[in-house]
Every structure is written in structure tokens, then in C-alpha cells.
N, C-alpha and C positions, 0 to 999 in steps of 0.2 A: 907697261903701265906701272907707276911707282904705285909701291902698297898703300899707300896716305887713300889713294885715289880708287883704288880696289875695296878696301872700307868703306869709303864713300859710297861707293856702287853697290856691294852689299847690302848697306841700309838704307837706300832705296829702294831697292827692289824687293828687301825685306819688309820694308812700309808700308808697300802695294798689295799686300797680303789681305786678306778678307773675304767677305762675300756681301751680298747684297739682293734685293729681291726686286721686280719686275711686276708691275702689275696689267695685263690688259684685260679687256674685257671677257676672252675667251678663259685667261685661266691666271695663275702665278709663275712668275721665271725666277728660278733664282741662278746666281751669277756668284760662283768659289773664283779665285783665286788664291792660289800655292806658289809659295820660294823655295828653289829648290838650287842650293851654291853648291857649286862640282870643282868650287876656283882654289880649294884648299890643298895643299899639296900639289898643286901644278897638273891637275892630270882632267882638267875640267874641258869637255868639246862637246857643246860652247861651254863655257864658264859656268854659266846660270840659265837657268829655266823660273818662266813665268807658265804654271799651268792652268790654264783657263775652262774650268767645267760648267754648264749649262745647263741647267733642270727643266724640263718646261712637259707640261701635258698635249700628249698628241692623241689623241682617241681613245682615250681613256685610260691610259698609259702613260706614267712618267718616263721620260727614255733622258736619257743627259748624253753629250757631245764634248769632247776632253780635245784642246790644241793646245800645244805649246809655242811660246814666245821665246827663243833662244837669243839668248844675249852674249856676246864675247867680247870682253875688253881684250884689246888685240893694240899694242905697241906698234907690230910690226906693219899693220894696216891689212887691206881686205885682202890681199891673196894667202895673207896668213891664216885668216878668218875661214874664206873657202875649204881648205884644210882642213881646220877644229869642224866644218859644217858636215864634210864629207866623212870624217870617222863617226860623228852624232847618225849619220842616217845608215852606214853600216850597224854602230849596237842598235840600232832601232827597229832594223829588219830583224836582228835574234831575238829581241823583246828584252825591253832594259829590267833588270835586276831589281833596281831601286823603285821601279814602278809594279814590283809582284809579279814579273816578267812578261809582263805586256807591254804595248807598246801605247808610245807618250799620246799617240793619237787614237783617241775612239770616235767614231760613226755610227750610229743610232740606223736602224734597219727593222720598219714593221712590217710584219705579213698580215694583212689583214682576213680573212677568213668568215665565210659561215658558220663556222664552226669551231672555234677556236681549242685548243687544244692545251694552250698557252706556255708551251715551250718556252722558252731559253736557252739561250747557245752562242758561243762566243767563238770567233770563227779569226784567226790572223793570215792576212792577206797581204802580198805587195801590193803597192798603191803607188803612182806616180804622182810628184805635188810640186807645185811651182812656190820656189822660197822669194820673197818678195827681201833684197835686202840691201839695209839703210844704213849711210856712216854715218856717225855724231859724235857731239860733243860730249861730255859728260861732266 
């Protein structure tokens, strides 16, 4: 991808930045989005990350749920992609760095109780996950 075009993509993705609130009847959702560009120095897999956090009240409890959007401007086309996709979920099993070494994906987990005792406990787990993934334009 020519750098004209990797700027481009940049300030896109950097655009999409923000958050936003939700309202239904049961409660408030609020909706982060984070840019996070890996593309500098060549060493980005994928390139950029879109992190998409969720707030929302579940039983009296705010819990939020964190996915990433992985984005690769890829020249080469998708088997190159594949590649950048396969080293991202290798550092993603050790817990990426840049996320305070956890991993890009969080899962919200209540135990509810008679009794609550109201623990907290962060727990990293492999997990199997289906990558849903799309070429375009840009």
C-alpha cells in the first residue's frame, strides 16, 4: 500500500474515535471506541486496531466487554493478511503490552449469589473465536 494511502487510512480510523451513550429503558450503554496504529515502523499485525468497549448495567453492576476490530492494509492481498492475523493472536495469547498486558478481548462474567461477597478477579483464558474477514477498498 503507498504511504499517501496508509495516511489516509490512519485518519480514518483515527476519526472513528469516540464514544457515545445508549439509552433503554432498563439502564445507560455507553459505547468507547480507541485507535490504536501498530503501522509505523513496519512491525504492525494487523496494522491498526479499532477497540470497541461497552458499559452497560447488568444487575446492578456495570461490567463493560472490550473487542477489537483488526484492520491490515495488506498490498500483498489476503494470504498476507492471514499472516499479520496469525502473529496478532499469538501476542494475544501472552497478553499485549500495550493493552497493560492483557489481552485485547475482555468478557464480562457475573456470579450472582445470596450472598455476595463482591469479589473481583481477572482470570486469562484461551478462548477459540471465529474471525469474520472482509477485503475492501479503501
Amino acid at each position: 500500500m503507498k504511504e499517501k494511502d496508509e495516511v489516509k487510512l490512519s485518519r480514518i480510523l483515527f476519526n472513528m474515535q469516540g464514544e457515545s451513550k445508549a439509552i433503554f429503558p432498563w439502564g445507560e450503554v455507553k459505547i468507547e471506541i480507541k485507535y490504536i496504529n501498530y503501522s509505523s515502523g513496519g512491525k504492525g499485525c494487523p496494522d491498526s486496531l479499532l477497540l470497541l468497549r461497552i458499559y452497560m448495567p447488568v444487575l446492578g453492576k456495570v461490567v463493560s466487554i472490550q473487542m477489537p476490530v483488526l484492520i491490515e492494509a495488506e498490498k500483498a492481498g489476503m494470504e498476507a493478511a492471514m499472516q499479520d492475523l496469525e502473529k496478532f493472536c499469538e501476542r494475544s495469547m501472552q497478553g499485549a503490552m500495550e493493552n497493560g498486558g492483557s489481552s485485547f478481548i475482555e468478557i464480562p462474567m457475573l456470579v450472582a449469589t445470596e450472598r455476595p461477597r463482591h469479589i473481583e478477579k481477572e482470570e486469562l483464558k484461551t478462548l477459540s473465536a471465529t474471525f469474520k474477514v472482509y477485503e475492501t477498498k479503501l
